[in-house]
N, C-alpha and C positions, 0 to 999 in steps of 0.2 A: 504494500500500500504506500502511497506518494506520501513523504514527509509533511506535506502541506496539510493533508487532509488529515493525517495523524494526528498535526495539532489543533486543526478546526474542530475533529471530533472531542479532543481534550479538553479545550474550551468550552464547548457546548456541555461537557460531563463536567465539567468542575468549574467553577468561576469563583476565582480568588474575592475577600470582601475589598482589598484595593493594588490595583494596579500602579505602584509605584516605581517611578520614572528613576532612575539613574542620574541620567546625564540632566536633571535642570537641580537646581541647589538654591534654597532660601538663607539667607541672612537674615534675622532678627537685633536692630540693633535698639539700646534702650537707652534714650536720655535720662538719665533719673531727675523729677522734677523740674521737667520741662514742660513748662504751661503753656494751651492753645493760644493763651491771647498775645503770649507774644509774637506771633506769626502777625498779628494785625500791626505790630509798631514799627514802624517804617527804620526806625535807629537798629532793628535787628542786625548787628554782624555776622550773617554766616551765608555767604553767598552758594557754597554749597548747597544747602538747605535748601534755599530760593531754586537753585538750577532743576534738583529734583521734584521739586514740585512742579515746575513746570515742564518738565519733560516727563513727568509720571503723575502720580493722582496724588490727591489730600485732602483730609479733611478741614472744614474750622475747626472742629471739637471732636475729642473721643471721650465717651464719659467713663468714667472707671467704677469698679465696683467699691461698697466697703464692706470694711474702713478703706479711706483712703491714703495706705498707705502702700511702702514698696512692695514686701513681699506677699498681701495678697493680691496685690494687682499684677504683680509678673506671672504668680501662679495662675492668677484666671485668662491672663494672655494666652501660656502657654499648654492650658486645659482647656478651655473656651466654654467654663462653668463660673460661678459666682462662689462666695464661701462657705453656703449652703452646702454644696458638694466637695467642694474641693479640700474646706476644712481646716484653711490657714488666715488666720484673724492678725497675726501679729509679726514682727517680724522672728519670724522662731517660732516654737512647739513651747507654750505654755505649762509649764509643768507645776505639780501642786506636790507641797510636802505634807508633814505631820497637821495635825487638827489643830489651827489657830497660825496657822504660818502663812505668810504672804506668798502670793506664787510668783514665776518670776519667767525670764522668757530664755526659753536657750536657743541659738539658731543651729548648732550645733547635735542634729539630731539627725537620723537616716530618713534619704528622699521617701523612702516606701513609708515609717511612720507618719511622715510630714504629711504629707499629699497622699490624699484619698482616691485619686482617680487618674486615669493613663492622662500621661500629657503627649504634644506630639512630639516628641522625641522617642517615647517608649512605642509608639505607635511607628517612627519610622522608621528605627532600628528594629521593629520585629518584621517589617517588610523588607528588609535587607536594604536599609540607606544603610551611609553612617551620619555619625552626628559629633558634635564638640559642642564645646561650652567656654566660655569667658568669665569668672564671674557674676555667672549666674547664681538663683538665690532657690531656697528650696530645692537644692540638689545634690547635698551633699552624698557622697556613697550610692550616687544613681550606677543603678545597673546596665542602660541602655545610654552611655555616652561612650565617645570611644577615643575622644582626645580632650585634654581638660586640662584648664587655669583658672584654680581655683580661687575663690576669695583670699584663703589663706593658703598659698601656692607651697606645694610642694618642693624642697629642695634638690630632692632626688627625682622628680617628676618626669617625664618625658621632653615637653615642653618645655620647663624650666631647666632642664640640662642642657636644649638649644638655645635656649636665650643668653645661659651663662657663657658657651663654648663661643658666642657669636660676639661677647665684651659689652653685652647690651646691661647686665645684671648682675652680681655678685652674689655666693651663696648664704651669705652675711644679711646682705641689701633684702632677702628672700625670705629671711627667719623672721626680720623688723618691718616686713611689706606693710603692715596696716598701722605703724607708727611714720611712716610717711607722709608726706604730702597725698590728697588725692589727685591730685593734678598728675603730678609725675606717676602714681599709679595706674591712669587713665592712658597716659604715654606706652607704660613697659605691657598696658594691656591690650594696645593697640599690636606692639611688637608681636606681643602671642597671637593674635590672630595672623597675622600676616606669616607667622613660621608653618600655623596651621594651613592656612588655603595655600599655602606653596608646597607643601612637603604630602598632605594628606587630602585636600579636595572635599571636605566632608559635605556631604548636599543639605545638612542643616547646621547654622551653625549660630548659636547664643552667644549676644555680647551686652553687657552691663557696664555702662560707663556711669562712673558717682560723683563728680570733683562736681556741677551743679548745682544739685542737691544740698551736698557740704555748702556754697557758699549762697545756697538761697537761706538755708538754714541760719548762716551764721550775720549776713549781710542786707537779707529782707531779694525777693526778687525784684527784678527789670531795677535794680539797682546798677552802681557801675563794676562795682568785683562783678554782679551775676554777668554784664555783658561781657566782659571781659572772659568769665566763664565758659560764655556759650561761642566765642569765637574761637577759641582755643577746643570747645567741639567741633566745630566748624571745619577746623584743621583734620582731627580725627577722621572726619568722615572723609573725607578727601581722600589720606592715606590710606583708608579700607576698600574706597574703588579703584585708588591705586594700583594692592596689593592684589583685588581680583583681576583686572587687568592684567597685570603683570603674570597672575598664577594660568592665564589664559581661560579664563572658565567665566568670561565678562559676557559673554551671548548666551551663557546658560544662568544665569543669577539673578535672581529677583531679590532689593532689600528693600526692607519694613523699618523706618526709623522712626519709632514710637517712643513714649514715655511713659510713669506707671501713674501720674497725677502732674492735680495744679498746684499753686502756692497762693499764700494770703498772707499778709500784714499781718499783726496783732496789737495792741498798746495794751493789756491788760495778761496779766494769767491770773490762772484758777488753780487754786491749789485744793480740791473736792476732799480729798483724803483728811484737811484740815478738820471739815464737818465730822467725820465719822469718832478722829480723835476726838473732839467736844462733845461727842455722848457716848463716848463709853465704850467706842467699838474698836478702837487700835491703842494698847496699853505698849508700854516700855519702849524701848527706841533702840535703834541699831540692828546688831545682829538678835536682841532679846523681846524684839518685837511680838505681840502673841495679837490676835485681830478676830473678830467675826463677820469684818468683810471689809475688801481691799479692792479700788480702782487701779485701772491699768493705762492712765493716759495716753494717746498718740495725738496730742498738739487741736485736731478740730472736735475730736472723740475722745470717751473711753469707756471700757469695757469693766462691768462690776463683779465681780464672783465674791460669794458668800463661800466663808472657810470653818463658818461654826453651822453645820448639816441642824444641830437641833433648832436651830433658830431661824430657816429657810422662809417658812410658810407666811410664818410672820415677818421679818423684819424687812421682805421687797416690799410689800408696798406703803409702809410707814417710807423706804429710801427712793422710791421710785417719787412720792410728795415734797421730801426733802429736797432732792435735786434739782426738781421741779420750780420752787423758786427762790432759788441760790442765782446769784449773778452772776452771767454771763453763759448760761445754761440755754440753750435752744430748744430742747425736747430729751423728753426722759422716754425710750422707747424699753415695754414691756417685750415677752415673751409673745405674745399675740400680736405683735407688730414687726415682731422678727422677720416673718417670708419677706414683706413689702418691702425691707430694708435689705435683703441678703443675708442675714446673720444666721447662724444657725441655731436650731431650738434645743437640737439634742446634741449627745455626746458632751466627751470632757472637757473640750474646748469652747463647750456655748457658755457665753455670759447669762448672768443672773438680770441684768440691766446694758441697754445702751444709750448711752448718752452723748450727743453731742454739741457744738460750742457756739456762740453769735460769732456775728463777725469781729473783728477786732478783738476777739478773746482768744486764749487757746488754754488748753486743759494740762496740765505738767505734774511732774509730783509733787512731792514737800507732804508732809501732815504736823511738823510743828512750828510753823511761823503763823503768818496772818493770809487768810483765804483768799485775799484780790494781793496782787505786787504788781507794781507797775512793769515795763518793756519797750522800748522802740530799737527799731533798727533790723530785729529778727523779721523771718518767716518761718510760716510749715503748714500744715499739711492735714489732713484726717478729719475734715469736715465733711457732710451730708455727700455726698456722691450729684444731687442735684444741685449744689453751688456750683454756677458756671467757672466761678476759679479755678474748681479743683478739676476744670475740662483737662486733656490730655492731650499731646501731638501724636499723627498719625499722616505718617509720607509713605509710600511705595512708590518702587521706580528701579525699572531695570527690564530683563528678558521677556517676563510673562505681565510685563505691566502697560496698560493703554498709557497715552499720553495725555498732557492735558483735562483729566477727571478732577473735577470737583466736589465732596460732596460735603454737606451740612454737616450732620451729629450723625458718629455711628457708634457703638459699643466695643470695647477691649476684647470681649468673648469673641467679637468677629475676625480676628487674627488668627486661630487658631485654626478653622475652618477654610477660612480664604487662604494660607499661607498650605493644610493639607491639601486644597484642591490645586494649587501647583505642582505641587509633588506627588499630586495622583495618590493621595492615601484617602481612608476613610475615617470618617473620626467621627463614632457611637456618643449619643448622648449630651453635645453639646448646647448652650443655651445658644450659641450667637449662629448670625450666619455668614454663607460666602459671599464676600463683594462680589458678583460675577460682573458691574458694572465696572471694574478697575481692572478687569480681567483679560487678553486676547485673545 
């Protein structure tokens, strides 16, 4: 029997659930806290930026999910679920100790505990891509990567023994990587990818750039460190179509240069955890702290867990009142408010309460000074998912990308989908869908 038909009849008896492509390769690259609106301010330095959007598609706005902070919004990028499913609230795996003990966040925990559901990486490594990662989050000890620079790099690493042999990096420089500058970490993580798509071709491939972020955090955004910032990503990107050019795989590549959120001003904080020490609910201090219920701030948000079980039924909604009208408090969301918001109602990681912040507030810890402190000059992050600040950037542009799309508001979840149907995988379950209008 003719070969051809062999495989026609093979086909028709078995149909793989996705047919993925080899030769076309996605880049995912992530501005950390890069806000949509500054794509409208004409003072933006990053002429890269600009060039791809107009020879590829972009949004005004990507709205993120929450909380809005980094790691679950990379996770719902890279699942194209919300936190409902995916399961990560914070930046880390929440963990709880003995009865009356604060909990506390470790990020430092295996991808399979972290994250509840296949992301597309696990999905494009089981269809035989391969895949790499940059400092990517929520992935520590993932099984389906297959060349990695990690957060905390490896000294022995693959990658990190070509960067060393190549005088880019020292094995010194490598041990002290996150007592660095981010700026200069954003550099030697640019060098990793560029070692990567020359040497291994990976058709997916995760990059996480932070020095932003740091200096919206520490300088307030569309300030002049944040521009200064974002022109020095500017540069970044530049050097990564560079290096796919160079690595000849520039007609197969499609990149996604997204962010995980927006950014906000504040002039006041909230120190909420104050409230609970003034009745009685967080005694002692330091490491001898003992509590029957402890907030978890993230700057627009926080997250409430009760740690004294006998006192559950009662004491939400005496703190859900409380919070209620404490200053600078926007909404105290219950357990029956939770789907609307994304948050999750079950498992060990759902809060007891979610709350979060007005504008010009933000939520921080402390529980023994005074409940309001003043602030200027900062930003951050972790506000309602429907504050247009905390919109998110979203560029495509490359091999499988139309030119010239525009579109309005589209969802983080939709990345994961759109970014599968280039690589011809299928991806079960997810909330968002494929831009097929950014698509050729």
């Amino acid at each position: 029997m003719p070969v051809a038909l062999l495989l026609f009849l093979f086909g028709v008896l078995f149909v793989p659930s996705s047919y993925a492509q080899p030769d076309r390769k996605v880049i995912i690259v992530t501005l950390d806290g890069f806000p949509a609106y500054a794509l409208q301010d004409p003072r933006l330095p990053m002429p890269t930026l600009r060039r791809m959007m107009g020879e590829g598609a972009y949004a005004d706005t990507m709205q993120p999910i929450n909380p809005t902070v980094t790691w679950p919004n990379h996770t719902a990028m890279i699942t194209g679920v919300d936190a409902v499913k995916h399961n990560v609230l914070v930046n880390g795996r929440i963990l709880f100790g003995s009865h009356g003990t604060p909990p506390h966040t470790e990020p430092w925990v295996a991808r399979d505990l972290m994250v509840h559901v296949p992301t597309l990486y696990d999905v494009a490594s089981e269809a035989g891509l391969t895949t790499a990662q940059v400092d990517w989050v929520a992935i520590y000890h993932a099984r389906h990567i297959n060349w990695s620079f990690a957060e905390l790099p490896e000294p022995d690493g693959e990658i990190e023994n070509d960067l060393i042999a190549r005088g880019l990096v020292t094995a010194e420089q490598l041990k002290d990587f996150n007592k660095s500058s981010a700026a200069w970490r954003d550099q030697i993580r640019i060098e990793a990818v560029s070692d990567i798509l020359h040497k291994h071709h990976p058709n997916l491939l995760l990059l996480h750039l932070t020095d932003l972020d740091n200096i919206n955090h520490a300088y307030g955004p569309m300030s002049a460190a944040s521009f200064s910032s974002m022109k020095a990503l500017d540069d970044r990107l530049r050097e990564i179509i560079d290096a796919v050019h160079d690595s000849g795989d520039l007609d197969k590549t499609s990149i996604f240069v997204v962010s995980d959120h927006g950014f906000r001003t504040f002039n006041k904080v909230v120190h909420l955890n104050t409230l609970l020490r003034q009745r009685g609910l967080i005694r002692g201090e330091g490491s001898k702290i003992n509590c029957d219920a402890w907030l978890m701030p993230e700057g627009g948000s926080a997250l409430l867990y009760v740690t004294n079980e006998s006192m559950k039924t009662t004491i939400i909604p005496q703190l859900q009142a409380l919070f209620a009208n404490a200053e600078g408090v926007d909404h105290v969301y219950g357990p029956s408010e939770f789907a609307a918001q994304g948050i999750p109602v079950f498992g060990d990681q759902a809060p007891a309460l979610y709350i979060t912040a007005k504008p010009d507030y933000a939520l921080e810890g402390g529980d023994t000074g005074p409940l309001i402190t003043p602030s200027t000059g900062h930003g951050t992050h972790g506000y309602s998912n429907a504050d247009v600040k905390m919109g998110a950037l979203f560029v495509a542009w490359g091999a499988n990308i139309r030119n010239g799309i525009r579109l309005e508001t589209i969802k983080n979840v939709d990345i994961t989908p759109t970014a599968a149907s280039i690589l011809k995988l299928k991806m079960d379950g997810v909330e968002g869908r494929v831009l097929k209008e950014i698509l050729r």
